[in-house]
MOPAC internal coordinates of N, CA, C and O (Angstrom, degrees):
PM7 1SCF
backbone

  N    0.0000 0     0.00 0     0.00 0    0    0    0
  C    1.4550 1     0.00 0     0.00 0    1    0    0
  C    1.5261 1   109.66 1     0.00 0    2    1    0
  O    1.2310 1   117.97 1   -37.24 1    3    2    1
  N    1.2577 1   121.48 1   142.76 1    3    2    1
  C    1.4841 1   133.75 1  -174.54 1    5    3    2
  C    1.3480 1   109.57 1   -88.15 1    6    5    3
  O    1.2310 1   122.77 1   -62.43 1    7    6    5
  N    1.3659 1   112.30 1   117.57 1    7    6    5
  C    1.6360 1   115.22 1  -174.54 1    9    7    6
  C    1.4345 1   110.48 1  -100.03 1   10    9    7
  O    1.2310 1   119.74 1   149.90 1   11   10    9
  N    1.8037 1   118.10 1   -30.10 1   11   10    9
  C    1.6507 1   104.90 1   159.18 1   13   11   10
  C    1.4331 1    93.99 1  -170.09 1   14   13   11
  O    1.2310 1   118.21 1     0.64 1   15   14   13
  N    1.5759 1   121.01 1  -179.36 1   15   14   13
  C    0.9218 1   126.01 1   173.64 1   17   15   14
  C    1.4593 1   112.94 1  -152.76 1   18   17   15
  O    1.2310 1   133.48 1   -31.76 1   19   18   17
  N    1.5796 1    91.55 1   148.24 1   19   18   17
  C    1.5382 1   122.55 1  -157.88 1   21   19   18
  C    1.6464 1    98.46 1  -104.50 1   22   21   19
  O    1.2310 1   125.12 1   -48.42 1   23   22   21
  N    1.7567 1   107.76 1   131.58 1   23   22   21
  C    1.4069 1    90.48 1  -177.13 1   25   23   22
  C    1.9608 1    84.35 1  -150.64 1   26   25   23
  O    1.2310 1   128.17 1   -52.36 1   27   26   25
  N    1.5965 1   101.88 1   127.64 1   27   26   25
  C    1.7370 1   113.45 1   153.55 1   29   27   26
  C    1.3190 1   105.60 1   -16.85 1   30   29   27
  O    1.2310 1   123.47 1   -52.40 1   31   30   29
  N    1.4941 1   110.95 1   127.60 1   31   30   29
  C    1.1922 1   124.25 1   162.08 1   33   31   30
  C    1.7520 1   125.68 1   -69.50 1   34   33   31
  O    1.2310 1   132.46 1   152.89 1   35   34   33
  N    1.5659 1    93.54 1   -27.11 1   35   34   33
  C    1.8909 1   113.97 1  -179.04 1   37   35   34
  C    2.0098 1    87.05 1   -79.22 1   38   37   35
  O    1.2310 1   117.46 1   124.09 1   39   38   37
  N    1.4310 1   122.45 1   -55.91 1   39   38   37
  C    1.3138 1   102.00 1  -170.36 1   41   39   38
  C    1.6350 1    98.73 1   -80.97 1   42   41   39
  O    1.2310 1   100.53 1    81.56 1   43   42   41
  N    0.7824 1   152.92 1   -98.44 1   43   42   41
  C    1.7603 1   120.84 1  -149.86 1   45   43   42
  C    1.5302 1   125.79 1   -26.81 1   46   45   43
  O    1.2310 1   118.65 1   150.17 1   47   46   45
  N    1.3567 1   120.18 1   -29.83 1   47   46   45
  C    1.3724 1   110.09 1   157.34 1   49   47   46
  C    1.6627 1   128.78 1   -52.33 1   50   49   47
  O    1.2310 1   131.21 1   144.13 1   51   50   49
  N    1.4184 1    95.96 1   -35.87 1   51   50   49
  C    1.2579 1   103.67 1   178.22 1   53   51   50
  C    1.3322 1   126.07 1   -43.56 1   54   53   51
  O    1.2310 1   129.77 1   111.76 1   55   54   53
  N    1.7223 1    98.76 1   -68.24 1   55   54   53
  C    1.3146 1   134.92 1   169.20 1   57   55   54
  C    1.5400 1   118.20 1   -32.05 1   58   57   55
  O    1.2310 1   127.17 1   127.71 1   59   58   57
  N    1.7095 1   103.81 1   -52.29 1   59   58   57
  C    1.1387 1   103.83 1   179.41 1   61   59   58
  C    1.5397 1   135.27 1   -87.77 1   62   61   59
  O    1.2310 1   129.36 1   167.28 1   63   62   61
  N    1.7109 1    99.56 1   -12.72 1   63   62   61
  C    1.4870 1   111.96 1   158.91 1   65   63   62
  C    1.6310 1   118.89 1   -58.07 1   66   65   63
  O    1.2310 1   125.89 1   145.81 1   67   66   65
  N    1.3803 1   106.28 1   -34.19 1   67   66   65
  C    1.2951 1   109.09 1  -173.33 1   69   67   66
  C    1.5230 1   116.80 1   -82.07 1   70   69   67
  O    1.2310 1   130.02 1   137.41 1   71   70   69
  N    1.0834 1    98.28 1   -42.59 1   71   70   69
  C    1.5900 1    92.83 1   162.09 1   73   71   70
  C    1.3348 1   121.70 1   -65.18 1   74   73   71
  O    1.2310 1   108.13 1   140.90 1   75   74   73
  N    1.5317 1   139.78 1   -39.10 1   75   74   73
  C    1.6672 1   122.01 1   168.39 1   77   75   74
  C    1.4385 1    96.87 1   -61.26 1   78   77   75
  O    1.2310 1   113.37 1   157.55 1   79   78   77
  N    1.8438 1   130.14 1   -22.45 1   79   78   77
  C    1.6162 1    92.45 1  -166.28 1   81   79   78
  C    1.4542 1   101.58 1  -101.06 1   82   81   79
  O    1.2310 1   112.63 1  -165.27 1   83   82   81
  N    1.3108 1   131.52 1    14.73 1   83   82   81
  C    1.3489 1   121.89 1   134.23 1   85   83   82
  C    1.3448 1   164.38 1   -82.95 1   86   85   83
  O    1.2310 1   136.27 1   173.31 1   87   86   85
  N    1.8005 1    86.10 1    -6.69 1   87   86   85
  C    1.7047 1   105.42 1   174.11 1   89   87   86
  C    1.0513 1   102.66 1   -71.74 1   90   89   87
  O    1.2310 1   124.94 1   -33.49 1   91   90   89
  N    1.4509 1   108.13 1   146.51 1   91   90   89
  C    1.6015 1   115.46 1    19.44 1   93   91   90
  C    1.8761 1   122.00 1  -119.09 1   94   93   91
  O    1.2310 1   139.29 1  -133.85 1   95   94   93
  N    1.9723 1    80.21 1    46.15 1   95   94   93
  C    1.8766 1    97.27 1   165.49 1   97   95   94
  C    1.3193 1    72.74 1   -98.68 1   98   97   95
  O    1.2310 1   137.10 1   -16.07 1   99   98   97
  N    1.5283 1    84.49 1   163.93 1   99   98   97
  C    1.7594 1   130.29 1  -174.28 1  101   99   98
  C    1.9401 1    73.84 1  -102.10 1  102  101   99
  O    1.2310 1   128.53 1   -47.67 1  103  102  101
  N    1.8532 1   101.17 1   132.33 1  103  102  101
  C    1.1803 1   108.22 1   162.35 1  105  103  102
  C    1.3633 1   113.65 1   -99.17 1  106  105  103
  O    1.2310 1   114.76 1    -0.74 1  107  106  105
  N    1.7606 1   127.53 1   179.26 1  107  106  105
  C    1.6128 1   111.20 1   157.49 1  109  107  106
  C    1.9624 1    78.43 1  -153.20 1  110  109  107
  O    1.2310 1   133.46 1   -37.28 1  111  110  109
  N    1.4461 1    91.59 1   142.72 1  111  110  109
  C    1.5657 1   122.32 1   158.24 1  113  111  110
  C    1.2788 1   100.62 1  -111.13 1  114  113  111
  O    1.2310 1   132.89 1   -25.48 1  115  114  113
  N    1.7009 1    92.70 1   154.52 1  115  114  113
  C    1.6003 1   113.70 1   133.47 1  117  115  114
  C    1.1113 1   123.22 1   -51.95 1  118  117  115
  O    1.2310 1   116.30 1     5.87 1  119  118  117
  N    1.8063 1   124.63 1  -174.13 1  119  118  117
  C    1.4579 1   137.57 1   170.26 1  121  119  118
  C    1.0351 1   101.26 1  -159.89 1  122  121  119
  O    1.2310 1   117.61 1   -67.69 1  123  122  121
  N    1.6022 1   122.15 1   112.31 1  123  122  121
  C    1.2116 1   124.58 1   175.40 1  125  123  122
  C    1.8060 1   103.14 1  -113.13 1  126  125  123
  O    1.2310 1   126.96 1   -36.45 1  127  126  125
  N    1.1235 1   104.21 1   143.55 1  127  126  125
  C    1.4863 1   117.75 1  -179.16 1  129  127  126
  C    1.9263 1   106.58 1   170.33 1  130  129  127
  O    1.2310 1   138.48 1     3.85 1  131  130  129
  N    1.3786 1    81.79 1  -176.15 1  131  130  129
  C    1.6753 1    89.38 1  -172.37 1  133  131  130
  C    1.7093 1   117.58 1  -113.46 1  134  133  131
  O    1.2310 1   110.05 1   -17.06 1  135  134  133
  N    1.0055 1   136.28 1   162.94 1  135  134  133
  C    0.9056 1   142.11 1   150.82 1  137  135  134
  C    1.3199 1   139.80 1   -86.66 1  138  137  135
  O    1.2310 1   107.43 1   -42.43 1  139  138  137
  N    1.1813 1   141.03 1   137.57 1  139  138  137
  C    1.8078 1   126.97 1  -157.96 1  141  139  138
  C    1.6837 1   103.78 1  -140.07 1  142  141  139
  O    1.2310 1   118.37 1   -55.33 1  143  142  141
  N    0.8946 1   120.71 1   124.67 1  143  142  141
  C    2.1630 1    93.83 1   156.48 1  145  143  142
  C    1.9150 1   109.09 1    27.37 1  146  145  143
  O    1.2310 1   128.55 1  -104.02 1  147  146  145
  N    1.5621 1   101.13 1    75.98 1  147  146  145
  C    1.3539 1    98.57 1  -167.30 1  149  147  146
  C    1.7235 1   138.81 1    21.48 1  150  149  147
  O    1.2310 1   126.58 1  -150.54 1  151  150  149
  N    1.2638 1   104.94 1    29.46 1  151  150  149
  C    1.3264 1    98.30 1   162.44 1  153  151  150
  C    1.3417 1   112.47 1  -148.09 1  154  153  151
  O    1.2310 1   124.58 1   -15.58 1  155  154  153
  N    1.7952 1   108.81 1   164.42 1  155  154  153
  C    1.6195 1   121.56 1  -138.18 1  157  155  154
  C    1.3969 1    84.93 1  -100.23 1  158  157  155
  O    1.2310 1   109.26 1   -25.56 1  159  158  157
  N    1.1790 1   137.73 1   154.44 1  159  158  157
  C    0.9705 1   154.83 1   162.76 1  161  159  158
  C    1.8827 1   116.54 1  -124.10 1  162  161  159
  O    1.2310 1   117.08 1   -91.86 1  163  162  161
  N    1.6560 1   123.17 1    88.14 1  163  162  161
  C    1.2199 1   101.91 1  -176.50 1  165  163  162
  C    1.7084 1   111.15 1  -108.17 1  166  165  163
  O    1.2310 1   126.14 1   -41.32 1  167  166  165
  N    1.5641 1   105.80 1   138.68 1  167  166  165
  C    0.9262 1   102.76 1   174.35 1  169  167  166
  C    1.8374 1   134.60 1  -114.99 1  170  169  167
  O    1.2310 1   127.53 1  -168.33 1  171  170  169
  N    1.2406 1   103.12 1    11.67 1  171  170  169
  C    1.5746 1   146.18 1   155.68 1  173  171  170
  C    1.3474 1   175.47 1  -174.93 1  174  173  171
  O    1.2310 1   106.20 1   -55.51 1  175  174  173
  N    1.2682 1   143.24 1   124.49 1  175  174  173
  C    1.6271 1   104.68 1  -179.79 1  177  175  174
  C    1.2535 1   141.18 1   -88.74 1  178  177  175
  O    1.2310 1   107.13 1   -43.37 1  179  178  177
  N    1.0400 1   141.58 1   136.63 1  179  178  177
  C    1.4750 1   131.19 1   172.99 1  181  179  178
  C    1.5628 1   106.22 1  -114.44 1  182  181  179
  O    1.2310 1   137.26 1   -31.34 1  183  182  181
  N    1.4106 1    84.16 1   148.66 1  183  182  181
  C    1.4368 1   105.94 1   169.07 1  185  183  182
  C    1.4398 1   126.95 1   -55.29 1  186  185  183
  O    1.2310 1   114.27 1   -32.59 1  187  186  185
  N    1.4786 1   128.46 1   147.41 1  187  186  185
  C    1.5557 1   106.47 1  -168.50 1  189  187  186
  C    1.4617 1   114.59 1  -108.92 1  190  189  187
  O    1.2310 1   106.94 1   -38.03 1  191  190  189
  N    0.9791 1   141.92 1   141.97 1  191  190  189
  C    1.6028 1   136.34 1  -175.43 1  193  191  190
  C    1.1934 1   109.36 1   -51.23 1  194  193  191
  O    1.2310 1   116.52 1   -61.69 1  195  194  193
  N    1.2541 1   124.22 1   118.31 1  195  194  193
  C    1.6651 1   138.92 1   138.30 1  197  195  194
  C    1.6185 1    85.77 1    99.86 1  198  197  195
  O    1.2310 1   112.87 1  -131.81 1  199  198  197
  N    1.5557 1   131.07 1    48.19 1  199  198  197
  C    1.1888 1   137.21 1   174.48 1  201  199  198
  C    1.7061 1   106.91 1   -63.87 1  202  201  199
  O    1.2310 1   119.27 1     8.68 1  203  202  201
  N    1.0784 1   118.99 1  -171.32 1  203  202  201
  C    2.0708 1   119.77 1   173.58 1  205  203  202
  C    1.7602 1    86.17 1  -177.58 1  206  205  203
  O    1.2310 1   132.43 1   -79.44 1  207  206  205
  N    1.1683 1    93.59 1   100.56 1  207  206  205
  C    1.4088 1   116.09 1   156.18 1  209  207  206
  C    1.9063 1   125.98 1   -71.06 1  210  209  207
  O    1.2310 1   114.97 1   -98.65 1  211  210  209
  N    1.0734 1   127.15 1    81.35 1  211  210  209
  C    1.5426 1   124.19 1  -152.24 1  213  211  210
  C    1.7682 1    93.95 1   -98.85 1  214  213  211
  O    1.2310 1   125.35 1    11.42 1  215  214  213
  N    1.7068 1   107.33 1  -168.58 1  215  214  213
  C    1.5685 1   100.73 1   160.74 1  217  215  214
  C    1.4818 1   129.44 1  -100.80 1  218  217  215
  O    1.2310 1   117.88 1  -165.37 1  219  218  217
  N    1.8848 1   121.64 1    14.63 1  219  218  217
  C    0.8949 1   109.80 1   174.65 1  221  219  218
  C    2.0588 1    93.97 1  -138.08 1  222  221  219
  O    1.2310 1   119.64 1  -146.73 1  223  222  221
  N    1.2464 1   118.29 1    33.27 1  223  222  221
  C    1.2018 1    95.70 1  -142.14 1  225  223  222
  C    2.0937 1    88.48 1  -177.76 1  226  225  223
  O    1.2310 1   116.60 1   -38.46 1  227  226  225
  N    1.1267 1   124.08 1   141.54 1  227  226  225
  C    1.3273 1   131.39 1   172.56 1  229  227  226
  C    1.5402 1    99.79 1  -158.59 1  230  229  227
  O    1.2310 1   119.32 1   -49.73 1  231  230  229
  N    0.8503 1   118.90 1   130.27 1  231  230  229
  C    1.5736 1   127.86 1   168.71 1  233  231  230
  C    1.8083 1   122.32 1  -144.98 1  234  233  231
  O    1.2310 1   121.83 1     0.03 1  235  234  233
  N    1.5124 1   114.09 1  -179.97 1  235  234  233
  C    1.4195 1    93.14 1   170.89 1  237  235  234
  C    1.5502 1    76.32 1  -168.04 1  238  237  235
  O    1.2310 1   127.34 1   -14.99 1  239  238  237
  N    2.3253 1   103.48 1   165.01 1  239  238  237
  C    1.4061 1    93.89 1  -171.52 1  241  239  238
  C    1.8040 1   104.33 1  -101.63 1  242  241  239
  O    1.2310 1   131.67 1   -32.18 1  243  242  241
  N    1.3734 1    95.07 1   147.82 1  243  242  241
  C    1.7350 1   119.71 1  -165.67 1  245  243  242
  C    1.7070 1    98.17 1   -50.14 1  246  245  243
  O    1.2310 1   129.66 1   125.84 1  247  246  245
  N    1.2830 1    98.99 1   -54.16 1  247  246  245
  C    1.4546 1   108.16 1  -171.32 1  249  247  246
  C    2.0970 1   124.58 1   -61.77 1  250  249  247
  O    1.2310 1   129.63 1  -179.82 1  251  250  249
  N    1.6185 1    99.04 1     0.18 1  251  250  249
  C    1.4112 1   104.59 1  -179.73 1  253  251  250
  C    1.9000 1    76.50 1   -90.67 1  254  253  251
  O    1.2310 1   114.64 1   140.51 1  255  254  253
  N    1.4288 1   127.76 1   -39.49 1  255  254  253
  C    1.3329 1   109.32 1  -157.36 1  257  255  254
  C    1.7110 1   114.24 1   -31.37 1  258  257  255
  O    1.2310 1   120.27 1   -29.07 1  259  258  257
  N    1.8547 1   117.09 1   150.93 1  259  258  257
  C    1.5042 1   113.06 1   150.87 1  261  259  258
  C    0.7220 1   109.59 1   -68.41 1  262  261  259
  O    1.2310 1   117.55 1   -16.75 1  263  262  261
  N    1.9949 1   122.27 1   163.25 1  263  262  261
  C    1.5669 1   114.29 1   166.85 1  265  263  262
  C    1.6943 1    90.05 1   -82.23 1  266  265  263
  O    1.2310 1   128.92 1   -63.10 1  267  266  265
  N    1.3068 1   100.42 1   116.90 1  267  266  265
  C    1.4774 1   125.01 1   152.71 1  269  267  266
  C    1.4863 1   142.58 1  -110.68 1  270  269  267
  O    1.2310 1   113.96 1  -106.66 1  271  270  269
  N    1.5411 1   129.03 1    73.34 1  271  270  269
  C    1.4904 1   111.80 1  -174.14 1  273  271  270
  C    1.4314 1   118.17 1   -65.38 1  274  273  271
  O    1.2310 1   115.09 1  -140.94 1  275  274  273
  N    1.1594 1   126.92 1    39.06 1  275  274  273
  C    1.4352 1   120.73 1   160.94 1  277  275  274
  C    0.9422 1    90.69 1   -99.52 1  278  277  275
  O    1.2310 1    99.55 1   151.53 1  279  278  277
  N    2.0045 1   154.49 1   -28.47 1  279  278  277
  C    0.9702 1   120.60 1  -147.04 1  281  279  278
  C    1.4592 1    96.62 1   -97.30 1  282  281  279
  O    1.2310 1   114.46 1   -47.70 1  283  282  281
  N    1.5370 1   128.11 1   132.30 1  283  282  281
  C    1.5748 1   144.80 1   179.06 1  285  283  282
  C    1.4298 1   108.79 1   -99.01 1  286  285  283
  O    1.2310 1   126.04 1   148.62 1  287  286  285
  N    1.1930 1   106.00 1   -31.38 1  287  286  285
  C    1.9311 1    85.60 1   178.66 1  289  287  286
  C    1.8998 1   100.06 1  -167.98 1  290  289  287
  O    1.2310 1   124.14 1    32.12 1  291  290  289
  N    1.0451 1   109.65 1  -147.88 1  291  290  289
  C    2.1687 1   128.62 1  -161.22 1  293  291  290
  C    1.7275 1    85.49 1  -148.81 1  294  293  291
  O    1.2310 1   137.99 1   -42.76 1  295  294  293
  N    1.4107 1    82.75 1   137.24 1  295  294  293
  C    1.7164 1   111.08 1   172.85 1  297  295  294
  C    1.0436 1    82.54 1  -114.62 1  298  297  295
  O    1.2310 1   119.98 1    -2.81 1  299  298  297
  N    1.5395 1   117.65 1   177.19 1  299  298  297
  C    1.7274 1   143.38 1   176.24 1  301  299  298
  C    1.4398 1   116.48 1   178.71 1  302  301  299
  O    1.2310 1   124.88 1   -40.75 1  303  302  301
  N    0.8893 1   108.24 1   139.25 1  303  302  301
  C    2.2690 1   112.75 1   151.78 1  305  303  302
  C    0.9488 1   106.37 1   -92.60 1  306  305  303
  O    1.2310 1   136.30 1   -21.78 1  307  306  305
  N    1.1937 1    86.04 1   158.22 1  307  306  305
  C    1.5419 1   118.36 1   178.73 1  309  307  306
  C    1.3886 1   107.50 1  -129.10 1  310  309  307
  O    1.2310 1   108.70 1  -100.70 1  311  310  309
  N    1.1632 1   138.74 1    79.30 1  311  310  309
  C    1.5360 1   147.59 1   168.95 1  313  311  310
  C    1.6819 1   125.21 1   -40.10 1  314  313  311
  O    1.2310 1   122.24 1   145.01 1  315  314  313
  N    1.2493 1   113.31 1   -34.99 1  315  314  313
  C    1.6119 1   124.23 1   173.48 1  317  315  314
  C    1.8312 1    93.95 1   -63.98 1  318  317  315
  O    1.2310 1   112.76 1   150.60 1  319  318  317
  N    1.4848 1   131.28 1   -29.40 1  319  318  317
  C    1.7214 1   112.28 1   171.86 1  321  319  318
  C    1.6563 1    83.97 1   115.03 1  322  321  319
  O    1.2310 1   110.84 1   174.31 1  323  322  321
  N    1.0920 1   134.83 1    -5.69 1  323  322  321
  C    1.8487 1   126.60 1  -160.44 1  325  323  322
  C    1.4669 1    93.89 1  -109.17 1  326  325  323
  O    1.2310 1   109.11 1   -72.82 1  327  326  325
  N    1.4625 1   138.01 1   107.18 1  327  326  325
  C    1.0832 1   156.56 1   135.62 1  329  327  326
  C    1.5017 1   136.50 1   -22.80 1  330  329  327
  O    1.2310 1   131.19 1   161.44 1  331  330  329
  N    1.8344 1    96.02 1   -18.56 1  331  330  329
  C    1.5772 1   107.82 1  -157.67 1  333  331  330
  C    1.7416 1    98.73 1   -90.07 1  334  333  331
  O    1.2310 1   110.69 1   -37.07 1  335  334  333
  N    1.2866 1   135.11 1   142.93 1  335  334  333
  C    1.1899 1   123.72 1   172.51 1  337  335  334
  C    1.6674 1   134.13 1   -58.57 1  338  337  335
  O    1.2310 1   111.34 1   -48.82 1  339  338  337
  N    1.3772 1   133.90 1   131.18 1  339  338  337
  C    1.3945 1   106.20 1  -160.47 1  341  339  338
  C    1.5086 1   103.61 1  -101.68 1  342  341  339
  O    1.2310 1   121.88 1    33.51 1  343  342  341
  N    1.2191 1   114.01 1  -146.49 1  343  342  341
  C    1.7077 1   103.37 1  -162.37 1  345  343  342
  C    1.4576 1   105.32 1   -91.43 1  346  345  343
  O    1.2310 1   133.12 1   166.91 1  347  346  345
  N    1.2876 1    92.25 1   -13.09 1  347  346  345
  C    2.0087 1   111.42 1   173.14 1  349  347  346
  C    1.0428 1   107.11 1   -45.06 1  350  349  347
  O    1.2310 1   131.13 1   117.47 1  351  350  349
  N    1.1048 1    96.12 1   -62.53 1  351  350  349
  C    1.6552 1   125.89 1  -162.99 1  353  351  350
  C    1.2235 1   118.32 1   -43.43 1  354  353  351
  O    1.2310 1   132.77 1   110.67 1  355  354  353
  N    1.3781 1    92.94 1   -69.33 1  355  354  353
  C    1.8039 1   111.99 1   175.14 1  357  355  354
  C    1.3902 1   106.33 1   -51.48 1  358  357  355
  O    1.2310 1   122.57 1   127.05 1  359  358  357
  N    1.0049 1   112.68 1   -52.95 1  359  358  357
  C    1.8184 1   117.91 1   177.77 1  361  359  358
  C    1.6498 1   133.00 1   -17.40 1  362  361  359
  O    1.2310 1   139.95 1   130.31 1  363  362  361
  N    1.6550 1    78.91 1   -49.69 1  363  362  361
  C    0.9671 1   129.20 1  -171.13 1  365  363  362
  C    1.6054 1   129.26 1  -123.37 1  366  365  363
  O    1.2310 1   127.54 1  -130.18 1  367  366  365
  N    1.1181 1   103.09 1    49.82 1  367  366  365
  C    1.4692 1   136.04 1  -157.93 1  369  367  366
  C    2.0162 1    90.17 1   -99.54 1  370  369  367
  O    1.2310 1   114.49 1   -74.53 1  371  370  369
  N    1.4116 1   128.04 1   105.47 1  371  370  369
  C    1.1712 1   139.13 1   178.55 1  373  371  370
  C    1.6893 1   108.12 1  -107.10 1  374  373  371
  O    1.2310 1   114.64 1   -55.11 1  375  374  373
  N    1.4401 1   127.76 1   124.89 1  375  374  373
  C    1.1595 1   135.01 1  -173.71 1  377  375  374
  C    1.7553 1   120.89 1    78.12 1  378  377  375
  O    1.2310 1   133.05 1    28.88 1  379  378  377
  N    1.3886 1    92.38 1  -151.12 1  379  378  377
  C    1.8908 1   119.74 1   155.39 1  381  379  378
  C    1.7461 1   126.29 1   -70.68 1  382  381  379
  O    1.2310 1   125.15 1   131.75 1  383  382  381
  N    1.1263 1   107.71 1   -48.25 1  383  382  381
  C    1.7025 1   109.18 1   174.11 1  385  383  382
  C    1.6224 1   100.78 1  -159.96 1  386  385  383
  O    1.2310 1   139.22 1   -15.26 1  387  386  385
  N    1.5422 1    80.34 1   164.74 1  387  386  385
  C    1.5520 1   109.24 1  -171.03 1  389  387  386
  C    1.6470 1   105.96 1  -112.21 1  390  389  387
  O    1.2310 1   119.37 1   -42.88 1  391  390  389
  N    1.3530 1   118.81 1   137.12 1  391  390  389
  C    1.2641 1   108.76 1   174.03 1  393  391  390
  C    1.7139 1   103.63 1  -136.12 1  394  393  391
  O    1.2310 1   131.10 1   -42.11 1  395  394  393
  N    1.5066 1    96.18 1   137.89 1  395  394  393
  C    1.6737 1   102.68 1  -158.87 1  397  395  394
  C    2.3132 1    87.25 1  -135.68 1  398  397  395
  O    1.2310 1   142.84 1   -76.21 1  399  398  397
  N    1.6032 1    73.25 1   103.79 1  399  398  397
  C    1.9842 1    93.44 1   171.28 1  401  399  398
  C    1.8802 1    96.04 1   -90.00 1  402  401  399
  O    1.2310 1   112.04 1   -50.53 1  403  402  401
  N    1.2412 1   132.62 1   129.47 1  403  402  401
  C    1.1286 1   154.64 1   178.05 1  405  403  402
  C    1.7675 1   113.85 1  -110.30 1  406  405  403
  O    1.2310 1   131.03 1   -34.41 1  407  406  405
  N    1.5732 1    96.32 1   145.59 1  407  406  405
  C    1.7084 1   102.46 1  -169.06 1  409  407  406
  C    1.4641 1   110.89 1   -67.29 1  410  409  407
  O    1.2310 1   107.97 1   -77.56 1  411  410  409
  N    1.4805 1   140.07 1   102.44 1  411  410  409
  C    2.1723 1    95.25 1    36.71 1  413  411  410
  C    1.4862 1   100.24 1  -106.73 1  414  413  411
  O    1.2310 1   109.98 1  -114.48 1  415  414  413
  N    0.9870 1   136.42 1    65.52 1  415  414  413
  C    1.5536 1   124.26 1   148.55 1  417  415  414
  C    1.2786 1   106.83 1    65.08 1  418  417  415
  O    1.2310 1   102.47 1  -109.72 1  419  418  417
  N    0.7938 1   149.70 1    70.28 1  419  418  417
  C    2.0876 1   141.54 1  -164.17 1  421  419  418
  C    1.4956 1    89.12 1  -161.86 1  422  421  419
  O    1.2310 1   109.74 1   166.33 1  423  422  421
  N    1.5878 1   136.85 1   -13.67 1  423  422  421
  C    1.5983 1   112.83 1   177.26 1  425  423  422
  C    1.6236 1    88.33 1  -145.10 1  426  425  423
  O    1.2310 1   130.16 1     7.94 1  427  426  425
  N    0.9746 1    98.01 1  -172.06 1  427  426  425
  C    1.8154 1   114.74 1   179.88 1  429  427  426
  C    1.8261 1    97.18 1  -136.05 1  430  429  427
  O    1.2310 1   125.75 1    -3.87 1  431  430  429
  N    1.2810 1   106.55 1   176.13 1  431  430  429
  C    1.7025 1   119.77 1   177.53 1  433  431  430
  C    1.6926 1    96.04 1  -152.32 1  434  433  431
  O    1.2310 1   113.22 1   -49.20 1  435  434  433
  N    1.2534 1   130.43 1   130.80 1  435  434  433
  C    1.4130 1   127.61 1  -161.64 1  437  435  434
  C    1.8551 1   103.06 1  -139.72 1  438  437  435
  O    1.2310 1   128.08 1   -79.25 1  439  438  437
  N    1.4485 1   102.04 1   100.75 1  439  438  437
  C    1.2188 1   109.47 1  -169.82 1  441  439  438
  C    1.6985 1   119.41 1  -100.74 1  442  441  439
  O    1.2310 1   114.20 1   -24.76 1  443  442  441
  N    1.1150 1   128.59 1   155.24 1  443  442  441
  C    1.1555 1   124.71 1  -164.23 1  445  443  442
  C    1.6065 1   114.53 1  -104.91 1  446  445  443
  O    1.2310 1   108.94 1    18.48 1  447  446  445
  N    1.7410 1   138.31 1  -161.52 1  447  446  445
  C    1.3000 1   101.88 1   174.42 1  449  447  446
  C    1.4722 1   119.06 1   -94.90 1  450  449  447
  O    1.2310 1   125.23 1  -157.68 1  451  450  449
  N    1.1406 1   107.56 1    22.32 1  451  450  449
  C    1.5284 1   118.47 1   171.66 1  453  451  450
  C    0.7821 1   133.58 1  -110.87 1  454  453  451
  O    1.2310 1   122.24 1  -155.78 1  455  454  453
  N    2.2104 1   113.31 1    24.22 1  455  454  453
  C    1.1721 1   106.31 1  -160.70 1  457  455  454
  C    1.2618 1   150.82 1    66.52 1  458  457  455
  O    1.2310 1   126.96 1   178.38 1  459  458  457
  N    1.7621 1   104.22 1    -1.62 1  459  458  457
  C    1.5011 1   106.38 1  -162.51 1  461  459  458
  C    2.4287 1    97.76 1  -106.64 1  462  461  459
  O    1.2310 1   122.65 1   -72.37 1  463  462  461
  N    1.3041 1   112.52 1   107.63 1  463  462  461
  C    1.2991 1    99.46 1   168.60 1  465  463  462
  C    1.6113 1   121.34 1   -48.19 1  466  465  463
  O    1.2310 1   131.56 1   -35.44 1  467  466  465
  N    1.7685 1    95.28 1   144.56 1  467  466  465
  C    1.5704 1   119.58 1  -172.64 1  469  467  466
  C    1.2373 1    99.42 1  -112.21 1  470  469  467
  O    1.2310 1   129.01 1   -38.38 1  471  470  469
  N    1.7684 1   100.25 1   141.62 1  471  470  469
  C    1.5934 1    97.20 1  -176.87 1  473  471  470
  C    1.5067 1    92.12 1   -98.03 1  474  473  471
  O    1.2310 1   122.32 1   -19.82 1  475  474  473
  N    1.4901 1   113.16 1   160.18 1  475  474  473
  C    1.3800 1   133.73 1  -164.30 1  477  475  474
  C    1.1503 1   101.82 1  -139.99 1  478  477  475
  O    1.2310 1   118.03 1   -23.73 1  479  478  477
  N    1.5987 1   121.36 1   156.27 1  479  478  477
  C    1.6473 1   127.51 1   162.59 1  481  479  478
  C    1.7707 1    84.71 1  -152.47 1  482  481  479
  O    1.2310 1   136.32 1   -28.62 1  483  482  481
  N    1.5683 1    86.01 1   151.38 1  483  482  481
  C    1.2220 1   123.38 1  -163.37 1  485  483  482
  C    1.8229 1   110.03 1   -96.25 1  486  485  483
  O    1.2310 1   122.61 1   -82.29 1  487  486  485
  N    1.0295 1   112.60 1    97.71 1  487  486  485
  C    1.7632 1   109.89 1   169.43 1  489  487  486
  C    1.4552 1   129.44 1  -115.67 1  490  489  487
  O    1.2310 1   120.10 1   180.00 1  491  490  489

């Protein structure tokens, strides 16, 4: 079970630049980082090969992924301002957690696969 997560202060900026400079497409990253004694440690996102940023909708296909175990989970926006995961989402639930930054981009909400929010601090 995930007790919190630790994430780069240079990559969440990142993350979140990229999402205002794509609205009002819905973006989605990767999340690469590690895991330790239940807690997340992230130390970036990257973009995913052959991604499609649309206006209700961003996806990309699983099967271009590398095999990478750094990657733990999918970031995304959400441009409509709603934070909550939708049924997409869950669907489509990639890794350990999901993290969904909402318009205007200034916080994140970082959910686990049960739906349950993780508290995070930023270093």
């Amino acid at each position: 079970m995930i007790e919190k997560v630790i994430i780069k202060k240079e990559a969440l900026q990142l993350f979140l630049d990229i999402c205002k400079n794509i609205h009002p497409r819905e973006n989605i990253m990767l999340i690469r980082g590690k895991i330790k004694n239940n807690i997340i440690e992230i130390n970036e996102f990257l973009i995913p090969p052959f991604s499609t940023y649309g206006d209700n909708f961003s996806s990309f296909p699983l099967f271009m992924l590398p095999f990478d175990l750094s990657i733990i989970g999918i970031a995304h926006s959400h441009p409509s301002g709603n934070s909550n995961p939708s049924t997409e989402d869950l669907n489509n639930f990639y890794g350990k957690i999901m993290i969904i930054s909402s318009y205007p981009y200034d916080s994140i909400v970082i959910y686990d696969r049960k739906v349950k929010k993780l508290p995070y601090e930023i270093k």
